[in-house]
C-alpha positions as YAML, in Angstrom:
chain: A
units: angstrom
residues:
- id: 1
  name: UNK
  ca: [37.97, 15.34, 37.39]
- id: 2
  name: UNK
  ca: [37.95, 12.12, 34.98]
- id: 3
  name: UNK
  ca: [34.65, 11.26, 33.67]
- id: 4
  name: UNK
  ca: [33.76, 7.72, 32.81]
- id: 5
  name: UNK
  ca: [33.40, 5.82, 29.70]
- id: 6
  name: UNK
  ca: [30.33, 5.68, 29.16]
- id: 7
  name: UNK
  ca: [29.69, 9.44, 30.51]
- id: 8
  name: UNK
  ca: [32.40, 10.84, 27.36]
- id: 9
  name: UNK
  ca: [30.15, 8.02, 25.06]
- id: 10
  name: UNK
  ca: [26.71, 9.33, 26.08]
- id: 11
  name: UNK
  ca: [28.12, 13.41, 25.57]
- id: 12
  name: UNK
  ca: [29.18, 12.01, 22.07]
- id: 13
  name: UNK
  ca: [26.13, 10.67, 20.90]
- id: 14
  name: UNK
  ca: [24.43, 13.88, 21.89]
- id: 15
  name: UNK
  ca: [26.82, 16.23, 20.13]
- id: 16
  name: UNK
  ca: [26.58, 13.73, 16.87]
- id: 17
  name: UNK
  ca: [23.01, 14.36, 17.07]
- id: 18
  name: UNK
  ca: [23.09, 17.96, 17.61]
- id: 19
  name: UNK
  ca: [24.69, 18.03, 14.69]
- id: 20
  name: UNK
  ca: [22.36, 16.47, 12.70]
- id: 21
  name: UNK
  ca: [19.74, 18.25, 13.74]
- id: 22
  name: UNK
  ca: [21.08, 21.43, 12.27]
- id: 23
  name: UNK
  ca: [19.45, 23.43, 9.28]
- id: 24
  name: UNK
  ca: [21.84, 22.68, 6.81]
- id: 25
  name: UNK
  ca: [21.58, 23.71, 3.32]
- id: 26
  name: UNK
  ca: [22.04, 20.02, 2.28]
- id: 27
  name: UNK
  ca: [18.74, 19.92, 0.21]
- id: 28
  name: UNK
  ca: [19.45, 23.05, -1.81]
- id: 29
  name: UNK
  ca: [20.94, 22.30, -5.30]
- id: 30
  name: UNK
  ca: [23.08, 24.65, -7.59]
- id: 31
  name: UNK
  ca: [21.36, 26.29, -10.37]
- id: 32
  name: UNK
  ca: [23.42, 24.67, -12.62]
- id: 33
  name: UNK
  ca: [21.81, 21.02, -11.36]
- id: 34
  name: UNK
  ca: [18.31, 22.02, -12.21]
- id: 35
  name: UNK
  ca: [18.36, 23.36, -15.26]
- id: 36
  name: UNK
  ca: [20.94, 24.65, -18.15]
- id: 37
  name: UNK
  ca: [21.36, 27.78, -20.48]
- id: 38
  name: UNK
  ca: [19.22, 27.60, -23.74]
- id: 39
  name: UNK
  ca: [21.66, 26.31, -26.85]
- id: 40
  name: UNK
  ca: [24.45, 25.56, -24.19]
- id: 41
  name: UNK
  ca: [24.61, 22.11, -24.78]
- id: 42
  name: UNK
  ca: [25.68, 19.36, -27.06]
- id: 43
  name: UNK
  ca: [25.13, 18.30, -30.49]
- id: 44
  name: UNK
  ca: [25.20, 14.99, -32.01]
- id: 45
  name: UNK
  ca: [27.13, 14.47, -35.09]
- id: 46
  name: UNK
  ca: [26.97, 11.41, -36.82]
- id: 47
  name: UNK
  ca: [28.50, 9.61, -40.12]
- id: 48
  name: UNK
  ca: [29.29, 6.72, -42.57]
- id: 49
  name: UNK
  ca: [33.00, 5.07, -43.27]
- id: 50
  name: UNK
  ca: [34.68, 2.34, -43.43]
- id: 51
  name: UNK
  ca: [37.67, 0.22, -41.18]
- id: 52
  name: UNK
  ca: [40.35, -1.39, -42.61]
- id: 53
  name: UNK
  ca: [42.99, -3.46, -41.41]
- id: 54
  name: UNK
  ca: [40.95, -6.22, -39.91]
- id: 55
  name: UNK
  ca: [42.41, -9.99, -39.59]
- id: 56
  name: UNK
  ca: [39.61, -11.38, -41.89]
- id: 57
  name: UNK
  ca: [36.60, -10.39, -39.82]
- id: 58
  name: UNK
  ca: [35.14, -7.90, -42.16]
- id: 59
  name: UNK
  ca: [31.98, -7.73, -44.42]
- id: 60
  name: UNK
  ca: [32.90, -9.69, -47.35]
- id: 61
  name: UNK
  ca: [31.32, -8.53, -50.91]
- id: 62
  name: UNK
  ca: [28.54, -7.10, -49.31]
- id: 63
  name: UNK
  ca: [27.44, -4.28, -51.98]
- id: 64
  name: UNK
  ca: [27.77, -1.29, -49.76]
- id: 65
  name: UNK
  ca: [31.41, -1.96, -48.41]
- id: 66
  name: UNK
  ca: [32.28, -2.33, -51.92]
- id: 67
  name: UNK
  ca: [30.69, 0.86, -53.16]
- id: 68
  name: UNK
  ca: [32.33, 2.35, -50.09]
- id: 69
  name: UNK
  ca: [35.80, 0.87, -51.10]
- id: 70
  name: UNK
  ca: [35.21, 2.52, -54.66]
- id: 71
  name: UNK
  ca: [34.53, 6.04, -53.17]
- id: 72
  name: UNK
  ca: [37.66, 5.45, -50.90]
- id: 73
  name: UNK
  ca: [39.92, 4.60, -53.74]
- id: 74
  name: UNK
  ca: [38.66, 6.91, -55.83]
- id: 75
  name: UNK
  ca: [39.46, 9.82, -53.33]
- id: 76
  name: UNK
  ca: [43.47, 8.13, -53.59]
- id: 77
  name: UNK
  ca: [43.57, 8.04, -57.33]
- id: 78
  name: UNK
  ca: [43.05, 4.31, -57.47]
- id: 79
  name: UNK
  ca: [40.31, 3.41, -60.15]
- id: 80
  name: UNK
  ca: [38.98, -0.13, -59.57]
- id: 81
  name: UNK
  ca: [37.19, -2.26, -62.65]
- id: 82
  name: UNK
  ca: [34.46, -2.02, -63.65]
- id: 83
  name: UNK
  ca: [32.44, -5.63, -62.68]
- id: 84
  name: UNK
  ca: [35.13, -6.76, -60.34]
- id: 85
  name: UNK
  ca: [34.10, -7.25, -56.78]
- id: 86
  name: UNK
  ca: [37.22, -7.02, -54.66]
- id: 87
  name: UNK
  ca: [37.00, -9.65, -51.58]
- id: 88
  name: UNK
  ca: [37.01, -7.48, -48.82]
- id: 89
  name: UNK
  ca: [37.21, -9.20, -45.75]
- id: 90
  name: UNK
  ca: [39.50, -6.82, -44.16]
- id: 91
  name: UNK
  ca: [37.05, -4.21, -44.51]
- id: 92
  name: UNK
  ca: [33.96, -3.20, -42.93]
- id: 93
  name: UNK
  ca: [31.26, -0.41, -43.08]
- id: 94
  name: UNK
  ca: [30.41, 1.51, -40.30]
- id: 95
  name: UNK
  ca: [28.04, 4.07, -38.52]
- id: 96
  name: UNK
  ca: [30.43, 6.78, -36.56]
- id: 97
  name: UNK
  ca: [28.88, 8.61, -33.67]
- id: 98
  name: UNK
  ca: [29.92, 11.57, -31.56]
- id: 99
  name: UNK
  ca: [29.35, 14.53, -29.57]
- id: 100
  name: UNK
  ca: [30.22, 17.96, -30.12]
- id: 101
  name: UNK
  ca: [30.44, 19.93, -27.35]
- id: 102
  name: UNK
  ca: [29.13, 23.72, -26.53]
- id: 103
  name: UNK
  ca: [31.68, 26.40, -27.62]
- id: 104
  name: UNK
  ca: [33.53, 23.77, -29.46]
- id: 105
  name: UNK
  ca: [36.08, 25.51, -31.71]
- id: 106
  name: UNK
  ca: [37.69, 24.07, -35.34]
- id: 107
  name: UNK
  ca: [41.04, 22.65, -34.05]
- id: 108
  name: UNK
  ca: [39.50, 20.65, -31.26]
- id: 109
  name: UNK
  ca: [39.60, 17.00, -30.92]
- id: 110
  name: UNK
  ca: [36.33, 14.80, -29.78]
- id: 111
  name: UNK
  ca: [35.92, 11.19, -28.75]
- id: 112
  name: UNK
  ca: [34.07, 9.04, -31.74]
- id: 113
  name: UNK
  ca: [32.53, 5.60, -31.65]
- id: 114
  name: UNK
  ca: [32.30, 3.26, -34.16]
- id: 115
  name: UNK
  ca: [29.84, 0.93, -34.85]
- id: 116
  name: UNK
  ca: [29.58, -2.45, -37.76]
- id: 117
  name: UNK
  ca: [26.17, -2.47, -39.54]
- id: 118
  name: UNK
  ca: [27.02, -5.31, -41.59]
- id: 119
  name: UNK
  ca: [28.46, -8.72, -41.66]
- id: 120
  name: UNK
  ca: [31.58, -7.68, -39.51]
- id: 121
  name: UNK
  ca: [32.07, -9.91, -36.76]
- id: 122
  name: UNK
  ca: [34.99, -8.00, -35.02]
- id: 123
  name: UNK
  ca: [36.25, -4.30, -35.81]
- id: 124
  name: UNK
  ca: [40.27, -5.43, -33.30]
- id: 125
  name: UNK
  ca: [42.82, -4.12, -34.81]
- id: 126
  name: UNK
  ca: [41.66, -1.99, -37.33]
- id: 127
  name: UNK
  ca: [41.84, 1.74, -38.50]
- id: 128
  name: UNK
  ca: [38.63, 4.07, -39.29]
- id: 129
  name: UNK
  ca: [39.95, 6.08, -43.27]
- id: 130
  name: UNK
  ca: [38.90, 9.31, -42.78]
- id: 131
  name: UNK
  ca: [35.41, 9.86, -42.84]
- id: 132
  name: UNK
  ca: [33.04, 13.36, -42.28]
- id: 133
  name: UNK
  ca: [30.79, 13.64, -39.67]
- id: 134
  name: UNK
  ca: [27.56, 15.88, -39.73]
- id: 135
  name: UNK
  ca: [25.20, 17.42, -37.92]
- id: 136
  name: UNK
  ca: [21.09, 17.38, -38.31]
- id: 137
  name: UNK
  ca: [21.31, 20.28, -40.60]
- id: 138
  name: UNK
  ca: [23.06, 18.31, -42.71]
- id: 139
  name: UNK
  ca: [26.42, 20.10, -42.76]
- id: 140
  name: UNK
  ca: [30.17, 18.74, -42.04]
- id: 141
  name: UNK
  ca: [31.33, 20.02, -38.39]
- id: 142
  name: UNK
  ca: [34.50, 17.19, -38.16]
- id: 143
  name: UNK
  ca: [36.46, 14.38, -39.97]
- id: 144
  name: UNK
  ca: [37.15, 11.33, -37.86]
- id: 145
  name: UNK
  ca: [40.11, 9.03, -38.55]
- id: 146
  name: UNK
  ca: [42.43, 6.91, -36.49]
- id: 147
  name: UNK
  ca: [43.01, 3.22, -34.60]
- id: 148
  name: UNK
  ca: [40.03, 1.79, -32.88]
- id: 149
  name: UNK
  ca: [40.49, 0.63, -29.53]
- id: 150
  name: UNK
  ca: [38.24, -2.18, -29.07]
- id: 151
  name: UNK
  ca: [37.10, -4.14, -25.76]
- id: 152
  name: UNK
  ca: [35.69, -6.73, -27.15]
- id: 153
  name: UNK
  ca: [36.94, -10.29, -28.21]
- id: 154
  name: UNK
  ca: [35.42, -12.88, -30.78]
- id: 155
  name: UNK
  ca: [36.89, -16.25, -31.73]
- id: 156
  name: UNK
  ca: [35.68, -18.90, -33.88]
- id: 157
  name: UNK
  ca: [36.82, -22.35, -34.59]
- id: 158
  name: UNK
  ca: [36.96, -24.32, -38.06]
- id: 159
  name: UNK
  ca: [33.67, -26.56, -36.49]
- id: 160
  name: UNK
  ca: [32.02, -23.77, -35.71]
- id: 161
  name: UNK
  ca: [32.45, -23.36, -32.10]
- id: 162
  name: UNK
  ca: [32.26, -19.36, -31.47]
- id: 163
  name: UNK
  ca: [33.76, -17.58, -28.47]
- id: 164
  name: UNK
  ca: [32.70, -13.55, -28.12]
- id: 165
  name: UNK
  ca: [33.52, -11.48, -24.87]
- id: 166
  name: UNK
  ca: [31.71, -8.14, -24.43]
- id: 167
  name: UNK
  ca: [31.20, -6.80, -27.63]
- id: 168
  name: UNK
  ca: [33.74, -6.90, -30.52]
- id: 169
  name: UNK
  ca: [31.91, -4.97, -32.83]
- id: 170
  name: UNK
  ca: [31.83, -1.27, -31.09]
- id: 171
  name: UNK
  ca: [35.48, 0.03, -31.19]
- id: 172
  name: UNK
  ca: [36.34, 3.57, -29.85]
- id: 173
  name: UNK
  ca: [38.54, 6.54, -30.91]
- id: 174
  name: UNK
  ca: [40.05, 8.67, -28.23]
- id: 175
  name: UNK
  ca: [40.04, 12.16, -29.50]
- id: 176
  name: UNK
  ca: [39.49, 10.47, -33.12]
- id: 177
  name: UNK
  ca: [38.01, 13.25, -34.85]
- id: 178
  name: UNK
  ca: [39.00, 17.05, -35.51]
- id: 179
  name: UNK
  ca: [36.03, 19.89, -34.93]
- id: 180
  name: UNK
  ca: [36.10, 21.85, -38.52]
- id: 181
  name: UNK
  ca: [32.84, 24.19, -37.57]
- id: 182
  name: UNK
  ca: [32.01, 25.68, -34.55]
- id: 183
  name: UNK
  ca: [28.01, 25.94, -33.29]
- id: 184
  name: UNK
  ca: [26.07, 29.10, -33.45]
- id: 185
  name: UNK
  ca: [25.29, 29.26, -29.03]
- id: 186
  name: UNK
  ca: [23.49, 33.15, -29.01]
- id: 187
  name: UNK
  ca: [25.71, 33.25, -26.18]
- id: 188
  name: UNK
  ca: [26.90, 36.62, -27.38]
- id: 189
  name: UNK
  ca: [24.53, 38.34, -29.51]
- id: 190
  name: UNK
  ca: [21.64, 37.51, -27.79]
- id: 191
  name: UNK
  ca: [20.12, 40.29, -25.41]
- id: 192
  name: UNK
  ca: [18.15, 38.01, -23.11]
- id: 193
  name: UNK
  ca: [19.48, 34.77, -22.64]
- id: 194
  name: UNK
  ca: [17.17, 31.60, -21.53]
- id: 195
  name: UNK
  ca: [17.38, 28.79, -18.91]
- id: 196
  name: UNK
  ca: [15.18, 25.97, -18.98]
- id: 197
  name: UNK
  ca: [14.79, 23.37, -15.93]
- id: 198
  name: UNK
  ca: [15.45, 19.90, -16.30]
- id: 199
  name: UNK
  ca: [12.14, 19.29, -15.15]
- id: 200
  name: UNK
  ca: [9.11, 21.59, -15.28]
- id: 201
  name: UNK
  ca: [7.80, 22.78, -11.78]
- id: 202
  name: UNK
  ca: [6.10, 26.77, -11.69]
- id: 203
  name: UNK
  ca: [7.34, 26.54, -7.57]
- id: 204
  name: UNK
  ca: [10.79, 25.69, -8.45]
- id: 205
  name: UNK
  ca: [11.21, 27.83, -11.41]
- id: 206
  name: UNK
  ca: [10.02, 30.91, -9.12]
- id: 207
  name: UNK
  ca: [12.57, 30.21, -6.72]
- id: 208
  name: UNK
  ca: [14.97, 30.19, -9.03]
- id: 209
  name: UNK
  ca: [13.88, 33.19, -10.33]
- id: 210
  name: UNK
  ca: [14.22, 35.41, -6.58]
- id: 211
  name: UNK
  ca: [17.53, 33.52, -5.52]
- id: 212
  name: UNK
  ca: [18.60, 35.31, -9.05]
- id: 213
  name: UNK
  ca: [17.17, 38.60, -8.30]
- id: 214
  name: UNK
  ca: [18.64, 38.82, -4.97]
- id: 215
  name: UNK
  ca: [22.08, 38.42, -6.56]
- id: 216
  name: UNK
  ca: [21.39, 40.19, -9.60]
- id: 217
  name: UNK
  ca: [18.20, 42.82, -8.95]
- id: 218
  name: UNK
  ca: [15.70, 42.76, -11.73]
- id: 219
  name: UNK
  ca: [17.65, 40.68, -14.36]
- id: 220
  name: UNK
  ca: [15.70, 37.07, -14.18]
- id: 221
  name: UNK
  ca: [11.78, 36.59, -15.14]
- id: 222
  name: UNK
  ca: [9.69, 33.47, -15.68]
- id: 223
  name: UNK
  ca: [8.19, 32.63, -18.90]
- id: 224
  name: UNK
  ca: [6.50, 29.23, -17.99]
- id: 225
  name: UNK
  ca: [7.06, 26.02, -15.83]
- id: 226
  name: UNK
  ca: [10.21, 25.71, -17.64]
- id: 227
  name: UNK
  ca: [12.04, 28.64, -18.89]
- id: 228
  name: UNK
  ca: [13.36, 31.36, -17.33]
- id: 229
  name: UNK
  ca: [14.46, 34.94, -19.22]
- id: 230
  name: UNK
  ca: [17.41, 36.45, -17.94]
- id: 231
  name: UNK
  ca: [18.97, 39.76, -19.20]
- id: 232
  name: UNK
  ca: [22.38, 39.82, -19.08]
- id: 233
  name: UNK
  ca: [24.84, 42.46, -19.77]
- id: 234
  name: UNK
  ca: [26.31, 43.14, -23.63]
- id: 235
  name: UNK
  ca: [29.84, 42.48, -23.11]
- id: 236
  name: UNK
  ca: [31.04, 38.87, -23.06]
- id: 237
  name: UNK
  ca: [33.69, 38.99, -20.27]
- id: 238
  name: UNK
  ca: [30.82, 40.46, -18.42]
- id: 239
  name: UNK
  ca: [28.16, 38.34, -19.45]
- id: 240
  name: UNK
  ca: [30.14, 35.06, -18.36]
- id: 241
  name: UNK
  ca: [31.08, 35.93, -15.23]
- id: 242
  name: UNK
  ca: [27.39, 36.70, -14.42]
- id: 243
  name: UNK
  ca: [26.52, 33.32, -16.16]
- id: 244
  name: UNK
  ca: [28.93, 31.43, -14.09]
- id: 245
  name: UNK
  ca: [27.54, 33.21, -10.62]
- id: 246
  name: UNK
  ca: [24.16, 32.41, -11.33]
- id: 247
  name: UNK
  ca: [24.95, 28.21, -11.98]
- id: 248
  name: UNK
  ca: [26.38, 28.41, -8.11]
- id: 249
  name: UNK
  ca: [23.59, 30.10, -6.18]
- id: 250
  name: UNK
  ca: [21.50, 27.42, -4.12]
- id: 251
  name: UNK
  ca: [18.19, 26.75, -4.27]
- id: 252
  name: UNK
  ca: [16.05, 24.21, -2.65]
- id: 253
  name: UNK
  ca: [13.55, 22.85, -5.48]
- id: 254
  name: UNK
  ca: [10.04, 22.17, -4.70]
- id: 255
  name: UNK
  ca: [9.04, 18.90, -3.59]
- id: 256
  name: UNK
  ca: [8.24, 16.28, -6.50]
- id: 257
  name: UNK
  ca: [4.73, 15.00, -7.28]
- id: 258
  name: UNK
  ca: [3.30, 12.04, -5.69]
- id: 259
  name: UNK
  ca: [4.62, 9.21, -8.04]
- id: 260
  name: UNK
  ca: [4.53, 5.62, -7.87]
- id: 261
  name: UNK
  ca: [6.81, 3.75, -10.81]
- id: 262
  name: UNK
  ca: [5.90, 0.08, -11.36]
- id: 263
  name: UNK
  ca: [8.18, -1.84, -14.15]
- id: 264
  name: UNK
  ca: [5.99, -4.45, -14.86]
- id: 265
  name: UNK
  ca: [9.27, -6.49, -16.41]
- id: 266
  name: UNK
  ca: [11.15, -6.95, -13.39]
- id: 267
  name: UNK
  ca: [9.02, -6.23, -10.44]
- id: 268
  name: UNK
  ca: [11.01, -3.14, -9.01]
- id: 269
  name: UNK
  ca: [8.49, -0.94, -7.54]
- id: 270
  name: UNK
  ca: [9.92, 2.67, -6.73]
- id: 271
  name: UNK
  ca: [7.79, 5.66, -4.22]
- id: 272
  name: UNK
  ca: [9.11, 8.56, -3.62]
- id: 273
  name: UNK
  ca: [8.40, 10.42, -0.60]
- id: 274
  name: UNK
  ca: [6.04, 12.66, -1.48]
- id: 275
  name: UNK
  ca: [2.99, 9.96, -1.48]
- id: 276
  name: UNK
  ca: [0.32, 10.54, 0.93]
- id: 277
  name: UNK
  ca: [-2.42, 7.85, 2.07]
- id: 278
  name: UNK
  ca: [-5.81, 8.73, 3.03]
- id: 279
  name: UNK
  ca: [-7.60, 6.60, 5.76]
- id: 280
  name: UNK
  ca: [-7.49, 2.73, 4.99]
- id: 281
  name: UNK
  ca: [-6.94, -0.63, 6.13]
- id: 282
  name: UNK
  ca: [-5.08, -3.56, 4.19]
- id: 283
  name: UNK
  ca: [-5.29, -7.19, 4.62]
- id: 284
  name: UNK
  ca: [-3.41, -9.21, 2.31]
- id: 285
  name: UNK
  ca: [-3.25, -13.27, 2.65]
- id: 286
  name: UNK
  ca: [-1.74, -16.05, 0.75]
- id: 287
  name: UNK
  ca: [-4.00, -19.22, -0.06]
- id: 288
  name: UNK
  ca: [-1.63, -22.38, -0.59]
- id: 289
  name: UNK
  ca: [-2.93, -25.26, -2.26]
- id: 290
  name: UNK
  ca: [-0.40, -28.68, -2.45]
- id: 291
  name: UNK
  ca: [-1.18, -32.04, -3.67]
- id: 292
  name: UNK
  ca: [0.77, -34.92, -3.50]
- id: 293
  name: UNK
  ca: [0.37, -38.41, -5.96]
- id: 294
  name: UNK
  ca: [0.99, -41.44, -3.94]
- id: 295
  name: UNK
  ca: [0.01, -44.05, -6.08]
- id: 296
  name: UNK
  ca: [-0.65, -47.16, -4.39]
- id: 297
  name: UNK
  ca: [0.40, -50.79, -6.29]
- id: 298
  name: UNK
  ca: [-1.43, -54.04, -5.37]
- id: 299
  name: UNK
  ca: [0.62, -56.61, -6.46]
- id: 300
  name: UNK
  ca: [-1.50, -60.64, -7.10]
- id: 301
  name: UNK
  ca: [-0.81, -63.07, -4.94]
- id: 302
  name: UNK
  ca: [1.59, -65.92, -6.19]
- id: 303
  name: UNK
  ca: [0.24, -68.40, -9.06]
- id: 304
  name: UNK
  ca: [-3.11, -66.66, -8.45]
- id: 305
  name: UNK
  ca: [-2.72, -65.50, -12.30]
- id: 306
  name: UNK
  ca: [-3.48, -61.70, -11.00]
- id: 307
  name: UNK
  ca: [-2.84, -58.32, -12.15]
- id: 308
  name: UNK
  ca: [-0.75, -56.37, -10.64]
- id: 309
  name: UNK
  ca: [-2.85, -53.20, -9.94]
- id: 310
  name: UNK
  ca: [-2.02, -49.38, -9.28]
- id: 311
  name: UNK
  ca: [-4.94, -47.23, -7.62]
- id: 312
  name: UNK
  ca: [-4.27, -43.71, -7.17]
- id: 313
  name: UNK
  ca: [-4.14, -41.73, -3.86]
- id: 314
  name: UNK
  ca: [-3.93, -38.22, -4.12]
- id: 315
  name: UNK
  ca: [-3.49, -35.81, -0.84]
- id: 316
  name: UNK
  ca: [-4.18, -32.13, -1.40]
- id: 317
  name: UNK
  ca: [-3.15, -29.70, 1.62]
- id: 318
  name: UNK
  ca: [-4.34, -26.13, 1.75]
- id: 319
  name: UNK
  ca: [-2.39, -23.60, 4.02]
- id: 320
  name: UNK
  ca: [-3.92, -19.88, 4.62]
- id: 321
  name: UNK
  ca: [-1.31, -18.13, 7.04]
- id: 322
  name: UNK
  ca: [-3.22, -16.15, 9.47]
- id: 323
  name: UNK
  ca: [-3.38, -12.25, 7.86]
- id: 324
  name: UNK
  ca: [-2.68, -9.12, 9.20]
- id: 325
  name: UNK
  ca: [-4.19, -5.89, 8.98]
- id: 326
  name: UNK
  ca: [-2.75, -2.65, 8.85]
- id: 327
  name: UNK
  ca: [-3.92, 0.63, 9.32]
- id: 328
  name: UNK
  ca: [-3.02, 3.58, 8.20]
- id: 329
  name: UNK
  ca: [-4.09, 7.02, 9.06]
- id: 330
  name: UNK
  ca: [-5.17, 9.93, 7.48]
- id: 331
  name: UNK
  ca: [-2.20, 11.52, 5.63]
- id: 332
  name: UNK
  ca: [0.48, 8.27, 6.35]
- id: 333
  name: UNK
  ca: [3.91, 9.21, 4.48]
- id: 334
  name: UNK
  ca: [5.75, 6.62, 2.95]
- id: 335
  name: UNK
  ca: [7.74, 5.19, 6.45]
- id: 336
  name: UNK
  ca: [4.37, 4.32, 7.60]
- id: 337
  name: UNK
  ca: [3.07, 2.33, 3.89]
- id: 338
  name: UNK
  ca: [7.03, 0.66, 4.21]
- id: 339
  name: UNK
  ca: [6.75, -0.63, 7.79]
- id: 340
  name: UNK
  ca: [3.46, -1.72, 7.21]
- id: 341
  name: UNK
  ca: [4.34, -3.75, 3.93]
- id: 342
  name: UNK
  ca: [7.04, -5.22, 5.65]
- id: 343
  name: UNK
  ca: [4.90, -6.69, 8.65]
- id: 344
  name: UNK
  ca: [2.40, -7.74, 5.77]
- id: 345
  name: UNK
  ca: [5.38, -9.82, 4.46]
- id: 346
  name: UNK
  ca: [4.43, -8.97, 0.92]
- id: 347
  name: UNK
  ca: [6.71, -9.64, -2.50]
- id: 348
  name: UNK
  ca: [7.13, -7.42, -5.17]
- id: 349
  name: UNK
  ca: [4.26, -8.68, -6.85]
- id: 350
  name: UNK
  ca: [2.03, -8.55, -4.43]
- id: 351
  name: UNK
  ca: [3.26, -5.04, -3.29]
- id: 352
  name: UNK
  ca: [1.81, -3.63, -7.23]
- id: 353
  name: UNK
  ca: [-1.39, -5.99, -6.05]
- id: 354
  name: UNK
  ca: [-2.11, -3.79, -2.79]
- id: 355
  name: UNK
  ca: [-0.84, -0.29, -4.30]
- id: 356
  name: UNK
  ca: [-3.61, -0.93, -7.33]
- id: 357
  name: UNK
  ca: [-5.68, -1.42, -4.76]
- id: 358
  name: UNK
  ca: [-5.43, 1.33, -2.40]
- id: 359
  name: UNK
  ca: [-5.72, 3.60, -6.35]
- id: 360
  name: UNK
  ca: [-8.59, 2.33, -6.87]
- id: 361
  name: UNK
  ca: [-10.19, 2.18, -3.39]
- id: 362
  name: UNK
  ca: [-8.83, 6.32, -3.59]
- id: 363
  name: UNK
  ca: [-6.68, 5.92, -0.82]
- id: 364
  name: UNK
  ca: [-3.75, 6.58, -2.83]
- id: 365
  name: UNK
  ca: [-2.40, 10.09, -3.49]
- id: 366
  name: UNK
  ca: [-0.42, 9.59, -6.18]
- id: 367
  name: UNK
  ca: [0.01, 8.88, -9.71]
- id: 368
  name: UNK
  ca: [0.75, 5.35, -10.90]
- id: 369
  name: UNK
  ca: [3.28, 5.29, -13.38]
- id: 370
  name: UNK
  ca: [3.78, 1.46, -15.23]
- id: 371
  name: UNK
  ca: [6.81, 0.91, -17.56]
...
């Protein structure tokens, strides 16, 4: 028996929605999305050196680049005189930046980025002299040398006419500097180890906590909102392979706070779903005032010896669009403020008008947040 058309479309739709109507665990996120081991992370390393090589876009006799120049040479057995200030134009100072990476051993090679602080007006085409890097506690953990690749492009004419496409003065080095010192993790001497959550949340941390003790009976405990103490076997193999079943297990966080974020520079109003609205009604109307100069001109009749004469005429208009009122129930969710906005016809602006509103009148469960 052939079925029709519209009888195979209709048995589709249903099974497509079948489908989504089935528990999935599609809000659940890994451990390893919420939160992340304590001292398993990066550091940031930074330093001072100098580029070479440049086509004439450097810092000049600028007093640091040639104090910088003098250490350099000095390193190479090259003395310069004493009150002679070399013109460096092919040279230029610069701030190196990096990040070291957890469990990074002396050997390994890390991405730098280099950055002019001076008079430098493009870094193409030259190379960084080798330079340390260090950490806060002030000690060396890599060198950095090598050719900058730069995306940026500056040109200027002899009358002054500049041309500059992205930004010339940041160059990059891939795998431009060599680890010499590895970071102290705890990862393993330490008997308990700690995982904090991105964001603090007592509901969420306790969940994490059981989905752990159901894989791993009696090993994870909660300190605060935060942190969570997990005891974890002495031998490394061991304690890894624990480490890396725990980041997989799913858990479905608890639901944010009721937030409203208002950036006051560029009118993007965010609300997440958690925002509630107590019993209220909103009526929001525009009030347009226009007015229009049409000077009138009287002009003297001919070999009367008149003035010519302008009087002014001056039409003002005021439109008030009927408004609308919405209501919302007691404990509206955020489809219900949306739709309503939208029949309200309201912009951006006047969207942080009504939502300072409805906080004030206490209609609004949530926290206002202006950046």
């Amino acid at each position: 028996m052939m079925r029709s058309p519209s009888a195979i479309r209709r048995a589709a739709l249903a099974l497509f929605a079948a489908i989504l109507l089935v528990p999935t665990s599609a809000l659940a996120d890994r451990v390893r999305d919420l939160g992340a081991f304590q001292g398993v992370r990066t550091n940031q390393l930074t330093g001072y050196g100098v580029v070479v090589g440049l086509a004439g876009t450097g810092d000049d006799n600028l007093e640091y680049i040639t104090q910088a120049m003098r250490g350099v040479s000095g390193r190479l057995g090259v003395q310069l005189p004493q009150g002679i200030a070399p013109g460096l134009k092919n040279a230029a100072a610069v701030l190196i930046t990096a990040d070291l990476p957890a469990f990074a051993k002396p050997g390994q090679r890390i991405d730098v980025t280099v950055s002019t602080i001076g008079k430098a007006k493009s870094l193409r085409g030259g190379a960084l002299i080798m330079s340390p890097l260090y950490g806060a506690d002030g000690q060396i953990y890599a060198m950095a040398q090598g050719n900058l690749a730069v995306g940026g492009l500056g040109i200027t004419g002899k009358d002054g006419s500049q041309l500059t496409v992205n930004v010339p003065t940041v160059g990059r080095i891939a795998e431009g500097a060599s680890v010499e010192r590895a970071v102290a993790t705890g990862f393993d001497s330490q008997e308990t180890l700690r995982w904090n959550l991105f964001t603090a949340d007592f509901l969420t941390a306790s969940r994490v906590r059981d989905a752990i003790n159901v894989r791993f009976p009696g090993s994870a405990t909660v300190e605060d909102g935060i942190t969570l103490a997990m005891r974890l076997p002495p031998s490394t193999d061991a304690r890894a392979t624990m480490m890396a079943s725990i980041e997989m297990i799913e858990v479905t966080p608890a639901e944010t706070a009721a937030r409203v974020i208002v950036n006051s520079r560029t009118g993007t109003v965010v609300i997440n779903s958690a925002v509630r609205l107590s019993p209220a009604a909103i009526s929001h109307g525009r009030l347009v005032v226009r007015i229009d100069e049409k000077p009138q001109v009287s002009q003297p009749a001919p070999l009367s010896r008149g003035q010519t004469v302008i009087t002014p005429s001056s039409q003002i208009t005021v439109e008030e669009p009927q408004a609308h009122v919405a209501l919302f129930k007691p404990g509206a969710s955020l489809s219900s403020l949306v739709d309503a906005l939208n029949k309200l016809g309201v912009t951006p602006s006047d969207l942080v008008a009504i939502l300072e509103a409805l906080k004030q009148a206490g209609a609004l469960r949530a926290e206002m947040e202006v950046i």
